[in-house]
SESEBA-662562 format. One line per field, with one value per residue (C-alpha): residue number from 1; chain; x, y, z. Coordinates in nm, 3 decimals. Each point is the difference from the previous one (the first is absolute). Layout:
SESEBA-662562
resi <- c(NUM, ...)
chain <- c(A, ...)
east <- c(X, ...)
north <- c(Y, ...)
up <- c(Z, ...)
END
This chain:
SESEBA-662562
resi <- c(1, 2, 3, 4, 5, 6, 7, 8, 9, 10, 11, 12, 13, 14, 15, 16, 17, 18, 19, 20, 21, 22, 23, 24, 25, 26, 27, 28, 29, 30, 31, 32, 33, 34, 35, 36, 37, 38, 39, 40, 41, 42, 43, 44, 45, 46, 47, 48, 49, 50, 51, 52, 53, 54, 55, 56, 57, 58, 59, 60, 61, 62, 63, 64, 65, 66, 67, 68, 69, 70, 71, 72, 73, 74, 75, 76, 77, 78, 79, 80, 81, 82, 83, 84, 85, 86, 87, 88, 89, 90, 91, 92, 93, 94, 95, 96, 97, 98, 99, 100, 101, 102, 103, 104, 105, 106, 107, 108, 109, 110, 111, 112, 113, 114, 115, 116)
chain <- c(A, A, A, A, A, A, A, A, A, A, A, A, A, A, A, A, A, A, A, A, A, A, A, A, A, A, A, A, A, A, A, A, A, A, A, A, A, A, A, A, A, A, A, A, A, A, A, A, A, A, A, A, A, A, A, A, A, A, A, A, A, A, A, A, A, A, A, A, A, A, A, A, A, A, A, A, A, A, A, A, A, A, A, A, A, A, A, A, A, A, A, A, A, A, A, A, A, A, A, A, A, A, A, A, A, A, A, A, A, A, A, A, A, A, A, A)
east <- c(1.122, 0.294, 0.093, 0.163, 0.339, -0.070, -0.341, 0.122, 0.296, 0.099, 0.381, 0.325, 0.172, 0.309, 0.108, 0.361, 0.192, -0.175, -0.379, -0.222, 0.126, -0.273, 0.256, -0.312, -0.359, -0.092, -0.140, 0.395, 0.057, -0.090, 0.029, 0.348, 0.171, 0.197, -0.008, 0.331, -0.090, 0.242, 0.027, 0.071, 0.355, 0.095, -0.016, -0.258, -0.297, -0.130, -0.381, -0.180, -0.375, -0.082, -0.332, -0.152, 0.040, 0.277, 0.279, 0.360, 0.293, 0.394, 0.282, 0.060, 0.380, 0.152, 0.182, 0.240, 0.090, -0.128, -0.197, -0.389, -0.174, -0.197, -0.373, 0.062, 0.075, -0.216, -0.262, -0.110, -0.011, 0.252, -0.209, -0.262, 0.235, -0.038, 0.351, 0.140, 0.255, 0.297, 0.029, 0.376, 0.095, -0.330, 0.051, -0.363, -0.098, -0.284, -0.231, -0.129, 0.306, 0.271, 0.200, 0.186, -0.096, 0.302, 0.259, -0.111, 0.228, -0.140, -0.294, -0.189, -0.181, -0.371, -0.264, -0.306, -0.274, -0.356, -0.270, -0.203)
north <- c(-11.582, -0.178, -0.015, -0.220, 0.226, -0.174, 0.240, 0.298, 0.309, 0.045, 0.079, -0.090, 0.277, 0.020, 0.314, 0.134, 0.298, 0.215, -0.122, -0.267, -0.222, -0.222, -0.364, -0.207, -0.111, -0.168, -0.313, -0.065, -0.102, -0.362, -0.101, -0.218, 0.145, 0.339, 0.264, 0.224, 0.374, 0.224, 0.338, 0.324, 0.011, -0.348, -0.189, -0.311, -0.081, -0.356, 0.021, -0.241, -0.141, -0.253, -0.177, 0.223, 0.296, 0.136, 0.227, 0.038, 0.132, -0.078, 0.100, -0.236, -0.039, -0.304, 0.166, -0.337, -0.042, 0.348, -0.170, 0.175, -0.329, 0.053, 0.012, -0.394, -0.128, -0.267, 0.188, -0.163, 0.085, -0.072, 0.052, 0.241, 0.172, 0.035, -0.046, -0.011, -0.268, 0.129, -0.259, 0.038, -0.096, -0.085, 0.348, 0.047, 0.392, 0.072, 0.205, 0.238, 0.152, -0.115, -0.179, -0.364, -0.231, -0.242, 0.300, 0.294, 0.246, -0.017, 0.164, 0.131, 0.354, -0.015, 0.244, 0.055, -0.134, 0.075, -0.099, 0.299)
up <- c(11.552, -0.162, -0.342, -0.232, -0.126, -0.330, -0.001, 0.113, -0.115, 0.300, -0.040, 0.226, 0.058, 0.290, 0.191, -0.121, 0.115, -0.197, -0.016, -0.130, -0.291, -0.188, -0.005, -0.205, 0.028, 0.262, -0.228, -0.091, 0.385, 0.010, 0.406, 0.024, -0.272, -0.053, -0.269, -0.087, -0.039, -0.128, 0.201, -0.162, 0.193, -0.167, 0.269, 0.049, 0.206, 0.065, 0.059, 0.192, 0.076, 0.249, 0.031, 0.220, -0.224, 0.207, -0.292, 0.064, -0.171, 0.092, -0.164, -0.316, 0.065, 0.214, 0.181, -0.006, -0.313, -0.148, -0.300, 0.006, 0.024, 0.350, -0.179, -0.168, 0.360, 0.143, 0.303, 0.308, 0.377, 0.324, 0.321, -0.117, -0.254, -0.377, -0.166, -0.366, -0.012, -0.275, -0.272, -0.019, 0.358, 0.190, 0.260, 0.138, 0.005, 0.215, -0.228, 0.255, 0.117, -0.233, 0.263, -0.074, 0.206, -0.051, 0.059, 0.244, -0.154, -0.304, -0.150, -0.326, -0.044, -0.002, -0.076, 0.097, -0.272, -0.073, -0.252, -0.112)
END
């Protein structure tokens, strides 16, 4: 059965170092747009949706310019891929594993996510 997130709790929560952290309801992830969460080491997380219900969670920080703007980036695909595209300078971070796919040297943290 599938649910509307509007209807449920269920909770995001990503995987740090040292356990589980709750990030936000799930409700707050609307697919093509990115939510900020705050991590309890001060750095940020930029939590996605896309329309098939799939959650991920890079690393907030463009790692370009520095500036934690990742989560207001525009979302789309490149050959199967779902990428966040950074506002600032248009870098496309593949959302699965972090990697840029305009500069192979290049990538963001992720973490594993889960709705529970």
């Amino acid at each position: 059965m599938t649910l509307a997130p509007e209807t449920t709790d269920l909770k995001v929560r990503l995987r740090l170092a040292d356990g589980w952290f709750t990030a936000c309801d799930l409700g707050a992830l609307l697919p093509g747009r990115g939510v900020a969460a705050l991590l309890p080491d001060g750095r940020q997380a930029a939590l996605f949706r896309d329309r098939a219900g799939s959650l991920y969670a890079i690393d907030n920080r463009d790692p370009f310019t520095g500036a934690a703007v990742l989560s207001r980036g525009l979302t789309g695909t490149h050959r199967g891929r779902p990428f966040v595209a950074s506002p600032l300078l248009k870098q496309r971070f593949d959302l699965a594993t972090g990697q840029c796919l305009d500069d192979e040297e290049v990538r963001v943290a992720t973490y594993e996510v889960k709705a529970v």
